[in-house]
C-alpha positions in Angstrom: -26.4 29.8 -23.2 -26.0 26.4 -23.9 -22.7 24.7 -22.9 -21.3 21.1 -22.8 -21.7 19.2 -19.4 -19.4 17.1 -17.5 -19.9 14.3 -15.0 -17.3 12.9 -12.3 -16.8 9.5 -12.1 -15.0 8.1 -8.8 -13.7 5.0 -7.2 -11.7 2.7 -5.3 -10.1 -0.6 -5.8 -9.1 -2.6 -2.7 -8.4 -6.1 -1.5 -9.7 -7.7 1.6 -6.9 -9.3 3.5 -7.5 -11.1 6.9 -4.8 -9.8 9.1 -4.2 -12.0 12.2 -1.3 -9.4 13.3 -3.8 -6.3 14.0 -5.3 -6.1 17.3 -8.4 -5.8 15.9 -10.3 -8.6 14.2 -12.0 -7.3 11.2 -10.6 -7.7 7.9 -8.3 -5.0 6.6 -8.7 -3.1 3.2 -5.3 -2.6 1.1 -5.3 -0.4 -2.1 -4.8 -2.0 -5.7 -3.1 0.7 -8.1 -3.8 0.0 -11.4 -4.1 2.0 -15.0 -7.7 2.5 -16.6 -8.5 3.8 -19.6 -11.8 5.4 -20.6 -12.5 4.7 -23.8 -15.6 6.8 -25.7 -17.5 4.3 -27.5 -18.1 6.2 -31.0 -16.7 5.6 -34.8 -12.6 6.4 -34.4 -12.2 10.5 -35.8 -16.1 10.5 -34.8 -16.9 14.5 -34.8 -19.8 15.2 -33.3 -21.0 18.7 -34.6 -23.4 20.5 -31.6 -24.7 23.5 -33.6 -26.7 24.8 -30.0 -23.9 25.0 -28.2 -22.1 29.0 -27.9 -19.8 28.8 -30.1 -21.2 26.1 -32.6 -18.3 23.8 -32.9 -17.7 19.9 -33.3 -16.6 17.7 -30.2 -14.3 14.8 -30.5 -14.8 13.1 -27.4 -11.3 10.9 -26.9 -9.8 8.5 -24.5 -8.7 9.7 -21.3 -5.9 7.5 -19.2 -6.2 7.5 -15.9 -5.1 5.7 -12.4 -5.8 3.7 -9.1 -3.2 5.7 -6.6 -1.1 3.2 -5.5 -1.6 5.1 -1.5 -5.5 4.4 -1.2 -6.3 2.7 -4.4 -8.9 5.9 -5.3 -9.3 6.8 -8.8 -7.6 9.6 -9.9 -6.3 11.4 -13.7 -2.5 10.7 -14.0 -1.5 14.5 -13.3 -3.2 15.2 -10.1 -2.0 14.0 -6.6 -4.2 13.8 -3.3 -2.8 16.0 -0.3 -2.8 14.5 2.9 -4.0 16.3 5.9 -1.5 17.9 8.3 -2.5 19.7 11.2 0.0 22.0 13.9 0.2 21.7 17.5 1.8 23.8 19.6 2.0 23.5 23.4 3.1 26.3 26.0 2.7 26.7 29.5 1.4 23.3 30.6 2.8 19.9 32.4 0.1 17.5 30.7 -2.6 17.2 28.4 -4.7 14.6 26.0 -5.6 14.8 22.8 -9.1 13.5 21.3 -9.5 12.8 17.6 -13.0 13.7 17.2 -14.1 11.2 14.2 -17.2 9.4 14.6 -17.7 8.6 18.0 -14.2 10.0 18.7 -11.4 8.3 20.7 -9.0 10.3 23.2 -5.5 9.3 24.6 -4.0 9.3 27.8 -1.9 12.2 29.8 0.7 13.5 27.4 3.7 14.8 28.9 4.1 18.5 27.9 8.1 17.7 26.7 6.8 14.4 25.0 8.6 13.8 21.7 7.4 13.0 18.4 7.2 9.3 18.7 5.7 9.5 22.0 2.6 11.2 20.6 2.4 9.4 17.7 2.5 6.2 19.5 -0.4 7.7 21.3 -2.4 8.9 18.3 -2.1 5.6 16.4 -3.8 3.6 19.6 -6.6 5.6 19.6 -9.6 3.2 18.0 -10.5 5.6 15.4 -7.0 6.3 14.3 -4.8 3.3 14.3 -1.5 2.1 13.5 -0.2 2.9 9.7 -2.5 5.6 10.0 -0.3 8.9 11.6 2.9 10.0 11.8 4.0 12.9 14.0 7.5 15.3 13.5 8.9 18.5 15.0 9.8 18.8 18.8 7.8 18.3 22.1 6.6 22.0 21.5 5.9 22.7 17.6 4.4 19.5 16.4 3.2 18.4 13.3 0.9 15.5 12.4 0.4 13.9 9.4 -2.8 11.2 8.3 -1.4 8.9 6.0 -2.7 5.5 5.5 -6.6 5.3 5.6 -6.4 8.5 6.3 -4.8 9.8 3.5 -6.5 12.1 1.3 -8.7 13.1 3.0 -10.2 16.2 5.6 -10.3 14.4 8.5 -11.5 16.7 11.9 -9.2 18.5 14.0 -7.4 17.1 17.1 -9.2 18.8 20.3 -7.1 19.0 23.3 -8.5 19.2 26.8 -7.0 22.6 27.8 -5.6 25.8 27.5 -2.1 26.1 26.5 -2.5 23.9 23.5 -3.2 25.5 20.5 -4.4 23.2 17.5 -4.7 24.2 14.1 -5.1 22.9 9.9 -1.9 23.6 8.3 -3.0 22.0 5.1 -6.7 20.4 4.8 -7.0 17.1 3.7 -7.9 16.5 -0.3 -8.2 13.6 -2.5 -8.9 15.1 -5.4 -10.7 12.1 -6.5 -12.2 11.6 -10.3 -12.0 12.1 -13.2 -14.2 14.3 -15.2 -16.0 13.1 -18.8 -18.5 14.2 -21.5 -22.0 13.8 -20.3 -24.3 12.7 -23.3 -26.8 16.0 -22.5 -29.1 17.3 -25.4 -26.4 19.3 -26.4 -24.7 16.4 -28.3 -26.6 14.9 -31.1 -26.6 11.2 -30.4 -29.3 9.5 -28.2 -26.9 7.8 -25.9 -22.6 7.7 -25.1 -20.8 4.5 -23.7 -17.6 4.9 -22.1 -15.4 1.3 -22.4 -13.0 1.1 -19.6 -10.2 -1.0 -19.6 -7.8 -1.6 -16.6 -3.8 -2.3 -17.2 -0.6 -2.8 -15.1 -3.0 -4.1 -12.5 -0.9 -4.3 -9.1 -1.4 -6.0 -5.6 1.3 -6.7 -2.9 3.9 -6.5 -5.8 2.0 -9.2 -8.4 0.2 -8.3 -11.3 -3.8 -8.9 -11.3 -6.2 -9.1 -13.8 -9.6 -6.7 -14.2 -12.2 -8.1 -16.4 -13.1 -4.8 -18.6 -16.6 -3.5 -18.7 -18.7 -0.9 -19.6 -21.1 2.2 -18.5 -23.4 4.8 -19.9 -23.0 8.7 -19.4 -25.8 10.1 -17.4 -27.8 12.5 -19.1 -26.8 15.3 -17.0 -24.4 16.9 -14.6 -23.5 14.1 -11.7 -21.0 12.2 -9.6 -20.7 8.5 -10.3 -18.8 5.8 -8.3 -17.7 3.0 -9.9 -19.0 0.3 -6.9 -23.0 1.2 -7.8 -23.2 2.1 -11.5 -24.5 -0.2 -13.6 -22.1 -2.4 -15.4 -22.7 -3.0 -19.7 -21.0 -5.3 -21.5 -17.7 -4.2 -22.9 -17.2 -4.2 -26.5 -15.5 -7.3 -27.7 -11.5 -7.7 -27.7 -11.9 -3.6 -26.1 -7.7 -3.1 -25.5 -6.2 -0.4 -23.9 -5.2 2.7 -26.5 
């Protein structure tokens, strides 16, 4: 039976800073937050009537407000928070071990001291190449440990730490999850107009504590069921003096 279709639309806003502090010499990327509203581009009190669609009813498609998270700059609705991955390690029997953080071509750290606190293996998480300062934090005691990505990391289900022996038992207490998008009317055959533009306009634009500016623009709902990032989709030209609702 014929039923409306939705498409998620995704992104990112970041700045690129040239950091001369890091120890390593590209560029870093720090997140913008910033409001956005998605504005359907129909008559205002527009009812679309879809008489193929179980149960024949009209549609008012309406203006959804949503956000840059201020933590990775990643589009997201107001309501819904990312969860950042945390992962368990506990460590019985043993003098030393090392830890490798298998992501891309994975990194691994030097001898751990079984008693090593909190700080200590934090410190030696965040040097790994792969990992990085900002990046992990680490709490709990030298034998029930628990680590936390934050940072670039944040949001996301990053691989679990391998150790290189027995008496080290690792495991995902909560998997990572941005919970990025937002979800909108797709302009399927089930709607009876040839074509829907969504007008998105970007408020209380923030960086490094000043307000910014985002030139509004404009895009068209794909015809089908789809995921959408904001950095390839083809950019229309907003509708003139478009504010936010």
């Amino acid at each position: 039976m014929p039923e409306l279709q939705w498409f998620r639309l995704t992104g990112q806003l970041t700045a690129i800073v040239a950091d001369y502090v890091d120890a390593d010499t590209h560029p870093d990327q720090r997140a913008i937050s910033a409001l956005i509203d998605i504005i359907p581009r129909l008559p205002k009190g527009a009812v679309l009537w879809c008489p193929t669609i179980t149960p024949p009813r009209g549609v008012v498609p309406a203006p959804i407000r949503a956000r840059f998270d201020a933590t990775d700059g990643r589009l997201r609705t107001i309501a819904i928070q990312a969860k950042n991955e945390r992962q368990n390690i506990q460590v019985t029997g043993i003098t030393t071990y090392t830890l490798t953080f298998p992501l891309g071509a994975g990194d691994t750290t030097g001898p751990i001291p079984a008693n090593a606190n909190p700080f200590a293996i934090e410190t030696a998480l965040a040097d790994l190449t792969n990992i990085g300062r900002g990046n992990v934090t680490v709490t709990g005691n030298a034998g029930n440990l628990n680590v936390y990505f934050i940072g670039r990391l944040s949001g996301q289900d990053v691989p679990l730490l391998t150790a290189d022996r027995t008496g080290i038992t690792i495991t995902e207490a909560l998997k990572g999850d941005g919970r990025d998008g937002v979800e909108l009317l797709a302009c399927t055959t089930e709607l009876p107009i040839d074509e829907l533009i969504y007008d998105l306009v970007f408020h209380k634009v923030r960086y490094n504590g000043a307000d910014q500016y985002l030139q509004p623009f404009a895009i068209r709902a794909p015809t089908a069921t789809a995921e959408i990032d904001l950095a390839s989709v083809e950019r229309l030209t907003p509708q003139p003096g478009i504010q936010p609702f």
